[in-house]
C-alpha positions in Angstrom: 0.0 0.0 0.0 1.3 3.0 -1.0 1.5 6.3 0.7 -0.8 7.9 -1.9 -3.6 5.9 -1.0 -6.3 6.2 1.4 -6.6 4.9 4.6 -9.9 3.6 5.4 -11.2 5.1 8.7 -12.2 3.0 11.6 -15.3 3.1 13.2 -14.3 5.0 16.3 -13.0 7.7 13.4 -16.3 7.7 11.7 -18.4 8.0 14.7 -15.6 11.0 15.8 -16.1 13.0 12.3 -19.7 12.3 12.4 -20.0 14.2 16.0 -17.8 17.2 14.7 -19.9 17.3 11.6 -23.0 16.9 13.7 -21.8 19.8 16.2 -20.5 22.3 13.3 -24.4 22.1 12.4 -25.4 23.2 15.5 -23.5 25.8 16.1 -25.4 27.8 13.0 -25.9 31.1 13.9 -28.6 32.5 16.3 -32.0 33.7 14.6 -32.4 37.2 14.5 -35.6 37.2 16.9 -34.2 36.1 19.0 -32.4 38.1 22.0 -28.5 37.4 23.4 -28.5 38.0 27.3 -25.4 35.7 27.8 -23.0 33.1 26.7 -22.2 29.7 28.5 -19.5 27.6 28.0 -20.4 23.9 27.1 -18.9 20.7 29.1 -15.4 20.1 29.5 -15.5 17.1 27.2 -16.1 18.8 24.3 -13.6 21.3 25.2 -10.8 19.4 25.3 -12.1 17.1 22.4 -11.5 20.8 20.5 -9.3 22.7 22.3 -9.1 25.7 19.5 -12.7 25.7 19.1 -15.5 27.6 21.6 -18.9 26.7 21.9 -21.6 28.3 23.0 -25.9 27.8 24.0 -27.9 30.4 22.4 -30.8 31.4 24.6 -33.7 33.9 24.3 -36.5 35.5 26.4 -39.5 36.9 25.4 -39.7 40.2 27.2 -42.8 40.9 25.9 -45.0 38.6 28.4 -45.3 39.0 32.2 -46.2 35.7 34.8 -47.6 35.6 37.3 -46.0 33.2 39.3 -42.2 32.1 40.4 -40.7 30.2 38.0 -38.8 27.2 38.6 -35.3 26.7 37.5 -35.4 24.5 34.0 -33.1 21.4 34.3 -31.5 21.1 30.3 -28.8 19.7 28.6 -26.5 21.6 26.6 -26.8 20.9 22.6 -30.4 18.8 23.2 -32.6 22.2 22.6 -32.6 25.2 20.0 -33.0 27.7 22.8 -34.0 28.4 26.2 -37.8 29.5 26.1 -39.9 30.9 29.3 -43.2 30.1 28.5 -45.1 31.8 31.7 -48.8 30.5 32.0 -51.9 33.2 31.5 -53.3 35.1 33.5 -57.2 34.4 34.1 -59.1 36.5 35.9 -61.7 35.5 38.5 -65.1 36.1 39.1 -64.5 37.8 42.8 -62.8 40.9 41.1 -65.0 43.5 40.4 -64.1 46.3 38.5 -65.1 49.9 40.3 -65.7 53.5 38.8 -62.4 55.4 40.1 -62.9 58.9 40.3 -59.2 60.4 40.7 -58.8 64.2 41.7 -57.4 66.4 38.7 -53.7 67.3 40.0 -51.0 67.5 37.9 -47.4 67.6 39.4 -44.6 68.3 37.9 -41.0 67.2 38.6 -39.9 70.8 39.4 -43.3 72.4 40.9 -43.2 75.4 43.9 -45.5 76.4 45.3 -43.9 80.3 47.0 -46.4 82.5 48.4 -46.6 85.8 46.5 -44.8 88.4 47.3 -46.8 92.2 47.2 -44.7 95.0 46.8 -45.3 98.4 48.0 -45.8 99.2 44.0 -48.5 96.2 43.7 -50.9 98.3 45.7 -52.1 101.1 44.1 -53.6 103.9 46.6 -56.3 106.3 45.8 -54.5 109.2 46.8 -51.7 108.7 44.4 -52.0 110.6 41.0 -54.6 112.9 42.6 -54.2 116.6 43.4 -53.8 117.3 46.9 -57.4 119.1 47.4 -61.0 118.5 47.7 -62.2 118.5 43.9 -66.1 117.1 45.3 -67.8 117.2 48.1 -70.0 114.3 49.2 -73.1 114.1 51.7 -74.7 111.0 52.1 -78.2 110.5 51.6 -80.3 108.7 53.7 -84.0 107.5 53.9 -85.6 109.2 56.7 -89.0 108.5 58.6 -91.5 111.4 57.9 -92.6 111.5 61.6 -88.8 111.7 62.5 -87.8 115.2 63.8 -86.8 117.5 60.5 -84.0 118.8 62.2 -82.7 115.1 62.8 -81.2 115.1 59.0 -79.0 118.0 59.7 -77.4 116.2 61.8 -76.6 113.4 59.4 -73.6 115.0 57.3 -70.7 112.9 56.2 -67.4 114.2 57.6 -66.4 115.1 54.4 -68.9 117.8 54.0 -68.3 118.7 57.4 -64.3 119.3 56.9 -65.6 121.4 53.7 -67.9 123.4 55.1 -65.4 124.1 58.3 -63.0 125.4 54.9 -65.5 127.4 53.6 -67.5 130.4 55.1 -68.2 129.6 58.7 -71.8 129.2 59.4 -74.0 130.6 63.0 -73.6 127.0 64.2 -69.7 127.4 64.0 -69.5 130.8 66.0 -66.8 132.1 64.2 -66.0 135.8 63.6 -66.3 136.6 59.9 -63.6 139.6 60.7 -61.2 137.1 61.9 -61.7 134.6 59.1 -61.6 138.1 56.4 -58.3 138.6 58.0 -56.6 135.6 57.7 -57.4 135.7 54.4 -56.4 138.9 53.7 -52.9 137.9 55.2 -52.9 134.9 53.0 -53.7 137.0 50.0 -50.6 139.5 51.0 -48.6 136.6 51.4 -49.1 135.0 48.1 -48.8 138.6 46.6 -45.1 139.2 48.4 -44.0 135.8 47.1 -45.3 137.0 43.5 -43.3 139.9 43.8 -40.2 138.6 44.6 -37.1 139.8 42.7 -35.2 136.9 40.4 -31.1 137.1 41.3 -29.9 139.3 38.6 -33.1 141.6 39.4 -32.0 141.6 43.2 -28.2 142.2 42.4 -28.7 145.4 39.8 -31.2 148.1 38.9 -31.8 146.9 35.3 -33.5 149.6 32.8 -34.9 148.8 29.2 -35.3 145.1 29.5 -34.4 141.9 30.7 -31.5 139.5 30.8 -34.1 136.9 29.6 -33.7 137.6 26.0 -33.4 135.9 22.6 -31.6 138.7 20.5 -28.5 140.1 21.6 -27.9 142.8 24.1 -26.1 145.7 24.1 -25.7 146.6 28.2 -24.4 150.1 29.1 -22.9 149.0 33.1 -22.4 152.0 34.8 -19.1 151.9 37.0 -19.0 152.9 41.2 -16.1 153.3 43.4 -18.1 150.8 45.4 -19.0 148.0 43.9 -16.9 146.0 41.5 -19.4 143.5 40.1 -18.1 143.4 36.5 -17.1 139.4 36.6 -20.1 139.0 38.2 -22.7 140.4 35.5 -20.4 138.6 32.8 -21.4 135.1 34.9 -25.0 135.8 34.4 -24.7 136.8 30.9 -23.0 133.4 30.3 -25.5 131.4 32.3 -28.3 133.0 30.8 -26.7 131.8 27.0 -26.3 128.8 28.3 -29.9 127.9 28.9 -31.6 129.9 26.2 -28.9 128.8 23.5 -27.0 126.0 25.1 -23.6 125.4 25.3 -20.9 128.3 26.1 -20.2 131.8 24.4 -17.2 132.5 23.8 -15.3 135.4 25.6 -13.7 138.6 24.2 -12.5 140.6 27.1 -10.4 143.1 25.6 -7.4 144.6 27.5 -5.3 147.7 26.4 -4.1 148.2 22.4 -6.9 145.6 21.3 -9.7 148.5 19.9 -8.3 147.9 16.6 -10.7 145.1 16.6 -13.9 147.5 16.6 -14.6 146.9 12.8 -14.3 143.2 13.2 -16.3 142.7 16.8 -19.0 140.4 16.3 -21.9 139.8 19.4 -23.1 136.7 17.7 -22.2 133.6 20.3 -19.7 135.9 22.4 -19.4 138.1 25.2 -17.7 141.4 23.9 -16.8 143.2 27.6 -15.5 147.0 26.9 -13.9 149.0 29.7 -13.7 152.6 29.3 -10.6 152.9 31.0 -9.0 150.6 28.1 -11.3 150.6 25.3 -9.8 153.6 23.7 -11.6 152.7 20.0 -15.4 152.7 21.9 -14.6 155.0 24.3 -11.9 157.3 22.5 -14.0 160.3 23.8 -13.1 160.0 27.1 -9.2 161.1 26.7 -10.8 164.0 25.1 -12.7 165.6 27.3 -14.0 165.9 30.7 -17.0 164.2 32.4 -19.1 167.0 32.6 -18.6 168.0 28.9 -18.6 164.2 28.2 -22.3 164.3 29.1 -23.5 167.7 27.3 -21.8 166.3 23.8 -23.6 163.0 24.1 -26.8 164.4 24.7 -25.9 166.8 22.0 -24.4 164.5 19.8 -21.6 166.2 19.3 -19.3 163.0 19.8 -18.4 160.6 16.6 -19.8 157.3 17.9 -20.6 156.1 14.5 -18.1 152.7 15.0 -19.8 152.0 18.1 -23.6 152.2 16.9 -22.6 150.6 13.2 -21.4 147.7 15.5 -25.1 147.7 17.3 -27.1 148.2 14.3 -25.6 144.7 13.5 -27.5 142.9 15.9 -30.8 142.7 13.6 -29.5 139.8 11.8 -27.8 138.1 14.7 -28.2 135.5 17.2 -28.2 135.9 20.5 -24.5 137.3 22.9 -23.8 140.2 24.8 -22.1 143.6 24.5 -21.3 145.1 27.7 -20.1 148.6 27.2 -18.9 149.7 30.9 -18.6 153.3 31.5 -18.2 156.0 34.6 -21.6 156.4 36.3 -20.7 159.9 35.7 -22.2 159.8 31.6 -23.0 156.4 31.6 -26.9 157.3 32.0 -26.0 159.8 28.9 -24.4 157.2 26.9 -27.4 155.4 27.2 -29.9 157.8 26.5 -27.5 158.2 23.1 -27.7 155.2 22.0 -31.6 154.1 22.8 -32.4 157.6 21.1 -30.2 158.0 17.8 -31.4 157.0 14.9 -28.1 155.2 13.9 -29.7 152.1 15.6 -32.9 150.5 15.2 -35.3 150.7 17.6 -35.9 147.2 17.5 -32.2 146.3 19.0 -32.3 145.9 22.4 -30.4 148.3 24.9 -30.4 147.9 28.3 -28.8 150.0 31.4 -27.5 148.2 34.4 -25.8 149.3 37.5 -25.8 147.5 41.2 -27.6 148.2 44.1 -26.7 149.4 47.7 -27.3 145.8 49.3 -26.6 145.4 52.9 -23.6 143.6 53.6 -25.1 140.9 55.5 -27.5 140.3 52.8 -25.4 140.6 49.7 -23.1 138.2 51.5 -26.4 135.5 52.7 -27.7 136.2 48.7 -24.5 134.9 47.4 -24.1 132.2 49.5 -27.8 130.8 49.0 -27.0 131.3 45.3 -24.0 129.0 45.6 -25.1 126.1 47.9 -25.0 127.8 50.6 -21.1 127.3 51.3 -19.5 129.4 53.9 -17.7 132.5 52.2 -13.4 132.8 53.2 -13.0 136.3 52.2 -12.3 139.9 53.7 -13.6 141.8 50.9 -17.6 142.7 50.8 -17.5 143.4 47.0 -19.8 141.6 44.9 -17.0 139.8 42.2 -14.9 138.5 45.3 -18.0 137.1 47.2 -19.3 135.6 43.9 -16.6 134.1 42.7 -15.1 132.7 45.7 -19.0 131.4 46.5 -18.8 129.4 42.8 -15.1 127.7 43.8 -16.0 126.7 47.1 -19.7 125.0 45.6 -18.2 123.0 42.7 -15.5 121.7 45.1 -18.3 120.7 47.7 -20.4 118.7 45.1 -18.0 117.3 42.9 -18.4 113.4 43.3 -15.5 110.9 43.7 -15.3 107.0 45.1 -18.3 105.0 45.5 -21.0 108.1 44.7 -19.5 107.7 41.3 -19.9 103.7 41.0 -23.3 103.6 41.9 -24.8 106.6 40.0 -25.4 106.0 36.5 -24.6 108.5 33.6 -27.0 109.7 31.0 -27.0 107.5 27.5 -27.2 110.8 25.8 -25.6 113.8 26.7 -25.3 115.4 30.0 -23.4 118.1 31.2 -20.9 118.0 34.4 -23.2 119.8 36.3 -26.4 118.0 35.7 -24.4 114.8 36.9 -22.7 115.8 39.9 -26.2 117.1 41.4 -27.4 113.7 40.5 -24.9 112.2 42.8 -25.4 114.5 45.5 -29.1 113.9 45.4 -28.0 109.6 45.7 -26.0 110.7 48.7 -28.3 112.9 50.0 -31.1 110.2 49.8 -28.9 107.7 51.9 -27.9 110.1 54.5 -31.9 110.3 55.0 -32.3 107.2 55.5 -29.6 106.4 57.8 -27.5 104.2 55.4 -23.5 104.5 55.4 -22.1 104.4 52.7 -18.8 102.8 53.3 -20.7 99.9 54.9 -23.2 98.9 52.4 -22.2 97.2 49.4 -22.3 98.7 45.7 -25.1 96.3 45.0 -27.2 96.6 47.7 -27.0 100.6 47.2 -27.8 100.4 43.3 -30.9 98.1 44.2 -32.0 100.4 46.9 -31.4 103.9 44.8 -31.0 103.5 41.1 -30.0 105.8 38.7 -31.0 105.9 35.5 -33.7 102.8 35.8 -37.0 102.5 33.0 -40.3 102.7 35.4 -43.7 100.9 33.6 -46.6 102.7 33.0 -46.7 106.2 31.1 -44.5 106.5 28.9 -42.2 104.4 30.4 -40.0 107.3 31.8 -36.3 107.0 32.6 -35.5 109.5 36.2 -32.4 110.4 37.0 -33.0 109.0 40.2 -35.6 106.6 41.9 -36.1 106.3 45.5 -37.0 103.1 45.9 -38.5 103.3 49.6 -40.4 106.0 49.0 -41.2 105.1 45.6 -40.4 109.0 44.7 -38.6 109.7 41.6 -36.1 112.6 41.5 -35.0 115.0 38.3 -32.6 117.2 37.9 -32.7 120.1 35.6 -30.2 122.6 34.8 -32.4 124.0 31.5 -29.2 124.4 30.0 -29.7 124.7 26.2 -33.7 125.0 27.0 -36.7 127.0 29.1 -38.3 126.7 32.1 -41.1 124.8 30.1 -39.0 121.7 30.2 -39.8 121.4 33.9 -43.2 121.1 33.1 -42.8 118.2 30.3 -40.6 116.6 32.7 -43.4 116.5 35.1 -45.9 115.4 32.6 -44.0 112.3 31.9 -44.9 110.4 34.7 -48.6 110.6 34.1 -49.8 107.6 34.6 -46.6 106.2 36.5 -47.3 104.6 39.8 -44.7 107.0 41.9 -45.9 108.8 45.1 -44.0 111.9 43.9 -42.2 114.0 41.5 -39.0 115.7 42.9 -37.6 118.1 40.9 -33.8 119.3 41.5 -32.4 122.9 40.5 -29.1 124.4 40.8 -29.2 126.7 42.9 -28.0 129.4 40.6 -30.8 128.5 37.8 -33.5 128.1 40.9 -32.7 131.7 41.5 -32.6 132.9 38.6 -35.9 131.3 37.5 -37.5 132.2 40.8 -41.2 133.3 39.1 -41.1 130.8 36.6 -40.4 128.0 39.1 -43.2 129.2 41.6 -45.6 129.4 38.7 -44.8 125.6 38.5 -45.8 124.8 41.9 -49.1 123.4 43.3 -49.9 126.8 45.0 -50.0 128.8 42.5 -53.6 128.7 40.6 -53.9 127.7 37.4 -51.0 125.3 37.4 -52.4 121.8 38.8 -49.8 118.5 38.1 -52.0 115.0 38.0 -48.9 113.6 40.4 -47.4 115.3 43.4 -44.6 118.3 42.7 -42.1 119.2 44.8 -39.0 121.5 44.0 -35.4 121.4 45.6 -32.2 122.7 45.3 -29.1 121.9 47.2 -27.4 122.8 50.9 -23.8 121.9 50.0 -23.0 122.3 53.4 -25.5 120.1 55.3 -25.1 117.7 52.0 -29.2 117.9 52.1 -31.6 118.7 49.5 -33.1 122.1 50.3 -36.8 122.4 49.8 -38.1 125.7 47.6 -40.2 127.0 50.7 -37.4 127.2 52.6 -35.7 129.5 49.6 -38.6 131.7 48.9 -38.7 132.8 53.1 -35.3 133.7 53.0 -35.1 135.7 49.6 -38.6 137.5 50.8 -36.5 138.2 54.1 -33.6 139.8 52.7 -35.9 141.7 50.3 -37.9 142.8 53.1 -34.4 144.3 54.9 -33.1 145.5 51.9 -35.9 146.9 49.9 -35.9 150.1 51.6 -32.9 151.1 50.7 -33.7 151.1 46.8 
């Protein structure tokens, strides 16, 4: 037998190849219905019969049926079934269950409900007497059904207290016992009062005898000042020229104050925008007259005419066709009256252009001082000299260095998206601090937070218009604005106030300087609840600032002191 032929196989063999082929089929693959939850390895014979070769029993559960009983562990034999199948008996329902109407309650929870009790705010409640003006617009009595075998007189007695509170206002009645005479007095002296507070002088009306006009003016102004050994109050009128541009026509005007060897400027000086200030002790091209001849003579030629002023009056004539500045021609009181009459009369000028006369007026010392100090913050005055440019000046250093902000005052209050001057927000941050000091709350304690939640600045309120104050008091629920009417009128007040109509707030505070409250004195009182004819549908009250006390003084307390030092000065006008 040779190598190349075939060995017949014994029976052992046969059997042997007819177990591997029989286990090759068996191990086919799993059906796909079928679900693996985990392998088994099969008996150690057939292990070490093929060593290289791993077996595993495929077995499945349905896990789309449910028993109801334990089930007892199933005794098999590896390669003798397809698959290990639960088969878990039916459920069969018996005729003790009963099957009941349930009636649930209709809650639905969800995973992340709270239930928090809800919080009212001050602002949630909305009072009658908010938004209303602060007097009796209607009077009500109540009416009642009375038996008509009741005493008559019984229904007199009957009134509601409000008609009792108005009548007790009104004219008192025989059942009252008052004296008409006193109750005619007390009205008379409440009629003199309101009369004394209407005729009340505004500052630059207080400081100088003013003749052919106002400072209040549109068109430019050509102001004869007439000079005393005195009173030096030169600076002082060219600050309330400025101040007065810069509400009527915003922004600054620019300065030409002339000083010896510059009147060769005459044919080029311009008023529009600018404050031209002439001196006649330097001004030889206005004034050239004045090396010429004496005072008294000076004031025969004027009113004769015998003086060549026609550079001076060319230079007026111009103010027809421009905007609005200031030419202050100061002269000796000597022939300053007569340099005024000369101008106001010739017919060189129109009579059209404005021409005023100015010159200042014996004030006490005690009450120029006070007036300049109220003007200015009231800030205490370091200076020997009584005249008016040293106390006035020294007055307007001493109040911007009181009220200028710095640190945390800065941090917490808010600037102005637009544009807003210095001014406007440094009395916005005195009015924060002002606020916390009323309230008690230190500043250095309190965190930046915790005083931006309690005062904000800047903050949109709902309702209205949805108005934006400068600053919102949020205890009180009082909203604060400041106005400077710089570049504007005193009618901005009013639209001011008129923006919160129909804004929850208790109150509208309004916040002047207390140069432009001075200034503005009549128009400002005009503005305020006691004045008929001017009714606000919220609350008004008007402030302006104590730099001293870092408080916000109230307007009442400004109009008894003016009307005091007019009282003690007026005399001597």
């Amino acid at each position: 037998m040779t190598d190349d032929t075939p060995r017949p196989r014994t029976t052992d063999e046969a059997e042997s190849a007819s177990d591997h082929d029989h286990r090759d089929e068996r191990a086919e693959p799993i059906p796909k219905a079928s679900v693996f939850v985990s392998t088994k390895r099969i008996r150690r014979k057939l292990v070490t019969d093929t060593p290289e070769t791993a077996r595993a029993v495929p077995f499945e559960l349905s896990p789309d049926r449910v028993s109801s009983r334990e089930i007892a562990p199933i005794s098999i034999r590896a390669l003798e079934r397809d698959g290990w199948r639960l088969e878990p008996p039916a459920v069969e329902l018996t005729s003790d269950f009963e099957a009941t109407e349930l009636d649930p309650p209709r809650l639905r929870i969800w995973e992340n409900a709270k239930l928090e009790p809800i919080d009212l705010g001050y602002r949630a409640i909305t009072q009658p007497e908010i938004g209303l003006p602060p007097r009796p617009l209607l009077s009500v009595t109540v009416i009642e059904d009375r038996d008509p075998t009741a005493d008559p007189d019984s229904g007199n007695a009957k009134r509601s207290s409000s008609e009792d509170s108005t009548s007790e206002a009104s004219t008192p009645t025989d059942d009252t016992g008052a004296d008409p005479s006193q109750t005619a007095a007390s009205q008379t002296d409440a009629e003199q009062e309101s009369s004394a507070s209407d005729q009340l002088p505004e500052l630059d009306e207080f400081l100088f005898d003013i003749d052919g006009g106002s400072l209040d003016s549109y068109d430019p102004l050509c102001i004869v000042a007439a000079k005393t050994t005195d009173e030096e109050y030169k600076q002082t009128l060219e600050a309330l020229c400025r101040e007065q541009f810069r509400q009527l026509n915003g922004g600054k005007p620019l300065p030409s104050l002339l000083a010896d060897g510059e009147g060769e400027t005459l044919e080029s000086t311009r008023v529009e925008n600018r404050i031209i200030s002439y001196d006649d002790d330097s001004s030889e091209e206005y004034f050239e007259f004045v090396s010429e001849i004496s005072d008294d003579e000076i004031r025969t030629a004027l009113r004769e005419g015998e003086l060549d002023l026609s550079k001076l009056t060319a230079r007026i004539d111009e103010f027809f066709s421009e905007t609005l500045g200031y030419l202050l021609l100061f002269a000796d009181e000597q022939y300053a009256p007569a340099l005024y009459d000369y101008l106001t009369s010739t017919d060189d000028v129109r009579e059209t252009t404005q021409i005023l006369s100015a010159q200042p007026r014996p004030l006490p010392e005690d009450v120029k001082q006070e007036l300049v100090r109220l003007a200015w913050g009231n800030v205490h005055i370091e200076s020997d000299s009584h005249k008016l440019d040293r106390l006035f000046h020294t007055s307007a250093n001493a109040f911007r260095d009181a009220i200028e902000p710095s640190g945390t005052l800065e941090e917490i209050t808010a600037r102005d998206e637009g544009e807003e001057s210095r001014l406007h927000y440094w009395i916005k941050c005195f009015t924060v601090e002002a606020l916390l000091k009323r309230d008690g709350v230190a500043i250095q304690q309190e965190s930046r937070i915790d005083l931006k939640e309690r005062i904000p600045t800047e903050t949109e309120l709902q309702g209205g218009g949805n108005p934006r104050p400068d600053v919102y008091h949020e205890p009180s629920g009082e909203v604060y604005e400041v106005e400077t009417l710089y570049g504007t009128d005193h009618k901005k007040i009013t639209r001011t106030i008129d923006r919160y109509e129909g804004v929850n707030v208790k109150r509208v505070n309004v916040v002047l300087p207390n140069l432009t409250c001075l200034r503005n004195l009549d128009a400002v009182l005009r503005k305020t609840q006691q004045k008929p004819g001017e009714m606000f549908h919220n609350e008004v009250e008007f402030w302006t600032l104590d730099a001293v006390e870092r408080e916000l003084l109230p307007l009442e307390d400004v109009v008894s002191r003016v009307a005091d030092m007019y009282d003690r000065s007026e005399k001597l006008w």
